[in-house]
C-alpha atoms as one frame of an Amber mdcrd trajectory, in Angstrom:
protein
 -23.936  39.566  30.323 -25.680  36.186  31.553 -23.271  33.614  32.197 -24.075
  30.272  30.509 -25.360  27.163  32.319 -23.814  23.578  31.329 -27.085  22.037
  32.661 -29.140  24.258  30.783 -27.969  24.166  27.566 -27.759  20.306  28.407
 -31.243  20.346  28.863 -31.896  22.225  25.643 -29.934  19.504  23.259 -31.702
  16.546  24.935 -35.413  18.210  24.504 -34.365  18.950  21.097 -33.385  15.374
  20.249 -36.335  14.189  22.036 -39.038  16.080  20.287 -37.165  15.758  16.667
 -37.977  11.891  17.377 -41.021  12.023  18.480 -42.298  14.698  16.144 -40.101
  15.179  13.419 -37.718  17.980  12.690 -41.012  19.678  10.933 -42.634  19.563
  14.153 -39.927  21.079  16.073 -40.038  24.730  17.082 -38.249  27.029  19.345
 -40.962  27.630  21.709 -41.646  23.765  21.900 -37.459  23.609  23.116 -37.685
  26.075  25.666 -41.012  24.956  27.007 -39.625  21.477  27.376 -36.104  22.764
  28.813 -38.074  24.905  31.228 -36.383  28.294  29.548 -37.513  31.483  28.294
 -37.356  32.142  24.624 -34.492  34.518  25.557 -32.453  32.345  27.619 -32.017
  29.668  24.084 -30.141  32.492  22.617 -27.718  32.906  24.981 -26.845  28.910
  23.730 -27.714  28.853  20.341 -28.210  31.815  17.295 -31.111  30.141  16.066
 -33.131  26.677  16.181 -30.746  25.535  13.088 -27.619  26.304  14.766 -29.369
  23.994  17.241 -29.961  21.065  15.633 -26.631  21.211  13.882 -24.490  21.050
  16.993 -26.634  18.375  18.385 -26.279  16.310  15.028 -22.687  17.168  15.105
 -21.941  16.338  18.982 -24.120  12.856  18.518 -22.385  11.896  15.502 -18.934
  12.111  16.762 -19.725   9.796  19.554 -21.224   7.121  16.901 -18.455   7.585
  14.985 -15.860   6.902  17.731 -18.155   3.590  18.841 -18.389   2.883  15.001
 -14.057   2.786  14.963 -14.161   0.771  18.051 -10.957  -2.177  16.211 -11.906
  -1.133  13.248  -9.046  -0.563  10.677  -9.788   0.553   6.899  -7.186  -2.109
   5.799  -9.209  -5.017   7.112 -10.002  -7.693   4.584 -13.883  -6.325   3.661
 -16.057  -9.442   5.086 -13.959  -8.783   8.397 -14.510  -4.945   8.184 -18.322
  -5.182   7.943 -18.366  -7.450  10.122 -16.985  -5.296  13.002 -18.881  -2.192
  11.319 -22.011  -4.416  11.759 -21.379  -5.180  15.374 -19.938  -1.633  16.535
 -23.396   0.213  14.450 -25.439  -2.435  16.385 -24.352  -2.185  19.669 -24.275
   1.664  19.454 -28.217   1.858  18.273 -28.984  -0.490  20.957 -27.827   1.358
  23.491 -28.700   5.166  22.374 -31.865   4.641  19.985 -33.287   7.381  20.332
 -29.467   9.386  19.549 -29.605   7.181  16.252 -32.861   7.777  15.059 -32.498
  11.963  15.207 -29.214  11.358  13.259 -31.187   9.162  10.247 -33.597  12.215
  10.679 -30.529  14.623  10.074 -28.975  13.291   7.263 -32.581  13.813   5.218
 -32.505  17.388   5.897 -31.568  20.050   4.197 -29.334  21.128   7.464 -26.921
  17.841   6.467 -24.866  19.026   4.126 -24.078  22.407   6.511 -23.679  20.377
   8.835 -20.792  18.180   6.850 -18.342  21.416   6.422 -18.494  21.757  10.143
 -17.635  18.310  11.160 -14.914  15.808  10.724 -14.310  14.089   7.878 -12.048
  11.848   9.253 -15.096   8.992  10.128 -15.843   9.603   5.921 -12.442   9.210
   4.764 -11.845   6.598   6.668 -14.805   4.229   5.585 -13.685   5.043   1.947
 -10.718   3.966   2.279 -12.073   0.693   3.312 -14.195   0.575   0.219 -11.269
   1.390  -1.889  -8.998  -1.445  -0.539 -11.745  -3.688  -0.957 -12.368  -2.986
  -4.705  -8.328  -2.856  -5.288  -8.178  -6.332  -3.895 -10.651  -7.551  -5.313
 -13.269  -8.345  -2.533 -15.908  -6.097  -3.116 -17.821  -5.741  -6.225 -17.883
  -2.228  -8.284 -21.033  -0.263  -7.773 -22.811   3.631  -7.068 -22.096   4.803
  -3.416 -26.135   4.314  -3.126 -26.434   0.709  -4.364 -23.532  -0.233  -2.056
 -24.719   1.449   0.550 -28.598  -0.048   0.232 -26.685  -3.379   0.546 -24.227
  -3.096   2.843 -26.460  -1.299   5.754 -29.956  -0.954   4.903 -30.320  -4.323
   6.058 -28.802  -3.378   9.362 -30.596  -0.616   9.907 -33.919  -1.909   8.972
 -33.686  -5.108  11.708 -32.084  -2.275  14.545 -35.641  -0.286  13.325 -37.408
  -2.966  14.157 -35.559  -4.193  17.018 -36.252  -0.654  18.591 -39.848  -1.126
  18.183 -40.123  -4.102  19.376 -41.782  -5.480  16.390 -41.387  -5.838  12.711
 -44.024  -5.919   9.786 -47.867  -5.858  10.838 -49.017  -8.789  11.861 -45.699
 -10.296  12.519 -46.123 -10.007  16.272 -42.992  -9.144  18.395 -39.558  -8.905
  17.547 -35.959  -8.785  19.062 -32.754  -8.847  17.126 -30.337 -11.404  18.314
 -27.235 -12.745  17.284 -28.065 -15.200  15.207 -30.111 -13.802  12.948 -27.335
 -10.847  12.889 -24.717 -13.006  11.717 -27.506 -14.838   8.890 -28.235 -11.118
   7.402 -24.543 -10.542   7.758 -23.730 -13.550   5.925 -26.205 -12.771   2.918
 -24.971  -9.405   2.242 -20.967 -10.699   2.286 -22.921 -13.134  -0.351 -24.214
 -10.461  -2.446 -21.246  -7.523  -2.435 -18.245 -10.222  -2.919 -17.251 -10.701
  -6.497 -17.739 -14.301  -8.366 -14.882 -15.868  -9.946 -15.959 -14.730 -13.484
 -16.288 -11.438 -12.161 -12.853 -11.314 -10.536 -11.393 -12.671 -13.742 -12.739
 -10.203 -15.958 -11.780  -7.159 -13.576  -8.225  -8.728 -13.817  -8.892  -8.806
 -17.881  -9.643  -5.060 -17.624  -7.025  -4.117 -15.228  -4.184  -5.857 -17.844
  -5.999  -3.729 -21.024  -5.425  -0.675 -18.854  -1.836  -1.652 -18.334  -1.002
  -2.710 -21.674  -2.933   0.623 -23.139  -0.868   2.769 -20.730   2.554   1.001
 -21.798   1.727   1.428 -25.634   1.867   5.377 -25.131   5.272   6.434 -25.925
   7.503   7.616 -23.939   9.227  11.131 -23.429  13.041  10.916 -22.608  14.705
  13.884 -20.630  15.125  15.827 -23.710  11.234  16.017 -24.103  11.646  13.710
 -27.786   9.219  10.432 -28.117  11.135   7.427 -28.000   9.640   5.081 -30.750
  10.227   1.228 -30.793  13.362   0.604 -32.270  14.864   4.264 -32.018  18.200
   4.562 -30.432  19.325   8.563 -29.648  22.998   8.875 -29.579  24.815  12.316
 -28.624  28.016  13.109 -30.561  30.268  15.675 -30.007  30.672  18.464 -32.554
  34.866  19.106 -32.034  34.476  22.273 -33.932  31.671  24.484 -31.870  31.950
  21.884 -28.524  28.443  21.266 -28.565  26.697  18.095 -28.594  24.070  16.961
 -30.898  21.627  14.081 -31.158  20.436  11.999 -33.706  17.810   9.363 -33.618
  18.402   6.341 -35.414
């Protein structure tokens, strides 16, 4: 049995990453992995049972390290402009530093491998940015919408600058470009402007939250016994002297 090398498989996860960037995960291959890793065909599957197995423990190795970075004094029960504000900074100083790591995980998540890949990793990183969402709503910072609007307007914005950052320009035409922290903090601002409930809104979310509460006290009410009490009922328990038993009656 060949013993396994930590350099060599290593090497295989970086090539991988590399060439997913560069040419897609369409134009990855096997042969292209080992060729760049310097292995034989052979020698990959003593590392990995197949080139999906491969790119789902590189997408799940890279992602746990941005996830850590991304929880970097970050705390779900932060009030939300503070939250996304440290999200902001911890997402943008992790792409900055390990573009190329980011841009295979965007890859990732459009493939079909992605949801595999999310029974096999934690969900801790998940649960913990709904929570955050949650709070928000419940305190009324953060407006109601689909997972997929929010999302579009919470970090698509983000993204899209760090994208452009990383190519060192932006639109064509536009010339050169570098993200600083300025125009970080101006974005930033603009999308606290657009996810943070007005004062009518607020005000009619507290309208509908009192409906719910008043529509949930109307239902009646089952005492221990399992009987409805009704408005203006009274149950009284008498004893019956002759049998020892008690009864009830509902007045």
């Amino acid at each position: 049995m060949r013993l396994r090398d930590p350099s060599k498989e290593k090497a295989i996860r970086r090539k991988a990453m590399e060439i997913a960037v560069k040419d897609g995960l369409d134009g990855l291959s096997l042969n292209k992995v080992a060729r760049a890793a310097k292995i034989s065909a052979s020698t990959f599957y003593i590392y990995f049972e197949d080139l999906d197995d491969l790119l789902v423990q590189v997408y799940l190795d890279e992602s746990e390290k941005a996830f850590a970075a991304m929880m970097e004094n970050f705390d779900p029960e932060l009030p939300f402009a503070q939250g996304l504000r440290v999200q902001w900074f911890n997402r943008a100083r992790y792409y900055m530093k390990n573009p190329q790591a980011m841009l295979f995980l965007e890859q990732f998540k459009h493939s079909p491998l992605h949801e595999r890949a999310l029974t096999l990793g934690s969900s801790a990183f998940r649960e913990a940015m709904q929570a955050f969402v949650r709070g928000a709503i419940q305190r009324r910072e953060l407006i109601r919408l689909p997972l997929e609007a929010y999302w579009a307007i919470a970090f698509a914005p983000l993204y899209q600058l760090l994208k452009f950052h990383s190519q060192g320009k932006s639109l064509p035409g536009a010339g050169k470009f570098t993200l600083e922290e300025p125009l970080l903090l101006k974005t930033l601002d603009l999308v606290l402007k657009a996810l943070t409930p007005t004062a009518e809104e607020t005000y009619a979310d507290a309208l509908r939250a009192d409906d719910a509460t008043a529509r949930e006290n109307e239902k009646p009410k089952k005492t221990p016994s399992g009987i409805d009490a009704k408005p203006g009922a009274r149950n009284d328990t008498r004893s019956d002297t002759r049998t020892g038993t008690s009864r009830k009656k509902a007045r």
